[in-house]
C-alpha positions as CSV (number, residue, x, y, z in Angstrom):
1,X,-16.3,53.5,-109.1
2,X,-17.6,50.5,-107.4
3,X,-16.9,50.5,-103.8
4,X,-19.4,47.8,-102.1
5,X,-18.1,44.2,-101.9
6,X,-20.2,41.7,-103.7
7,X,-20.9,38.1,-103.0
8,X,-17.3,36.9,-105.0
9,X,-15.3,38.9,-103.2
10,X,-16.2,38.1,-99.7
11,X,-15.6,34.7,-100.9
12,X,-12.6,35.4,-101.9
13,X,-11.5,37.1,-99.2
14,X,-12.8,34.4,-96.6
15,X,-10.9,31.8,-99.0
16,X,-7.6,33.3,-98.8
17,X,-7.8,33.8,-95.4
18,X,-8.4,30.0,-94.3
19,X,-6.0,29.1,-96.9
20,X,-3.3,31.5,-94.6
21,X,-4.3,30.0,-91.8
22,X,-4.7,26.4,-92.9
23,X,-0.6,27.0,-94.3
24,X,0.7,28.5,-90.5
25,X,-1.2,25.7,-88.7
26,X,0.3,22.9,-91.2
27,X,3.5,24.7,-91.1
28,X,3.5,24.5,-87.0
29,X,2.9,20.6,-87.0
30,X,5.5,20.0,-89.1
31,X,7.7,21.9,-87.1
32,X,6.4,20.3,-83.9
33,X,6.9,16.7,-85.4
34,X,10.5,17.4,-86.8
35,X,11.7,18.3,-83.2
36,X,10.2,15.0,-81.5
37,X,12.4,12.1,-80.3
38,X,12.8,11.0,-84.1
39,X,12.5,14.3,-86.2
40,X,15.8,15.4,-88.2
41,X,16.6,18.4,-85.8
42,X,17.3,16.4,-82.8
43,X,21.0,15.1,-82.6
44,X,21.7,11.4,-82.9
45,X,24.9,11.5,-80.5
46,X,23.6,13.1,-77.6
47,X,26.2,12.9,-74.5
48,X,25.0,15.4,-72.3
49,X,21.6,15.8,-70.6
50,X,20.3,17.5,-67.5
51,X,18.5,15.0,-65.1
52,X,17.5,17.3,-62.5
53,X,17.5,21.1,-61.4
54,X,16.4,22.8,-58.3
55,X,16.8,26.8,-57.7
56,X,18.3,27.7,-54.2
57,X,18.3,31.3,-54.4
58,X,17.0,33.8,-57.0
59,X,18.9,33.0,-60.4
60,X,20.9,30.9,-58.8
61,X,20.0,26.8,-59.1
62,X,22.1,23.5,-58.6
63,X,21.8,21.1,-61.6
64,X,22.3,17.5,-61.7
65,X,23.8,16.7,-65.2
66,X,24.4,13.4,-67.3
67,X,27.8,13.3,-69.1
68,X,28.3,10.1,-71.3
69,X,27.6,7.5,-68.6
70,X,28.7,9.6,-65.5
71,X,26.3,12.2,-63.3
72,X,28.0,15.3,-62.4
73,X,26.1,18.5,-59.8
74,X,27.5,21.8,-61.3
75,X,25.9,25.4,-59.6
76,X,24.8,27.8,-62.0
77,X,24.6,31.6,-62.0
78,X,24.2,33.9,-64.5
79,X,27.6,34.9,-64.8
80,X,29.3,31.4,-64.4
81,X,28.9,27.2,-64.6
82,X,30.8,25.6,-61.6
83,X,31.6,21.8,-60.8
84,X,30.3,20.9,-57.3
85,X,31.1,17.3,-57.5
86,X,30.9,14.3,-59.8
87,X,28.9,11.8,-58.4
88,X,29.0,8.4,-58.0
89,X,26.6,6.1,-59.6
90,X,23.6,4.5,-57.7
91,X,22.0,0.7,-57.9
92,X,18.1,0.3,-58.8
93,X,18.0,-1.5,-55.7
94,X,19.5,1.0,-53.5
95,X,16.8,3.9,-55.0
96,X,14.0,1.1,-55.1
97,X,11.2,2.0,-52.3
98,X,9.5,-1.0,-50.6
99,X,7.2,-1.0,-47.5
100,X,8.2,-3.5,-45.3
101,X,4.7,-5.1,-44.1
């Protein structure tokens, strides 16, 4: 019985091996593109997002979250979502900082 790998068959074992590797990495940046901004497993109608979180106490954090076009601070637990407050929209100007000279 022949039991010592020749030349062909480290070959083809270093072949196959890149080729497995070569398929998981491809398969990753496709992956990776399809969930960008424009890939086909992001929603098109989006009308929530969360602007802003802050944790206050272990597990426990206050969120700032965008509903259609108003803002809304909900508390969050692990065993519960509650609504804090909606809030009421701000001006660019009023957020804008300037240094008065």
């Amino acid at each position: 019985m022949h039991s010592a790998w020749g030349l062909w068959d480290w070959l083809q074992y270093l072949l196959s091996f890149a080729l497995v590797i070569g398929l998981l990495l491809g398969m990753l940046w496709i992956l990776r593109k399809l969930q960008g901004s424009s890939g086909l497993m992001r929603r098109s109608g989006v009308q929530m997002v969360v602007l802003d979180t802050v944790s206050v106490a272990p597990r426990q954090k206050i969120a700032i979250v965008r509903v259609r076009e108003r803002e809304v601070l909900v508390g969050l637990t692990p065993q519960q979502i509650s609504l804090l407050g909606w809030l009421e929209p701000v001006s660019t100007a009023d957020t804008d900082l300037q240094e008065k000279p």
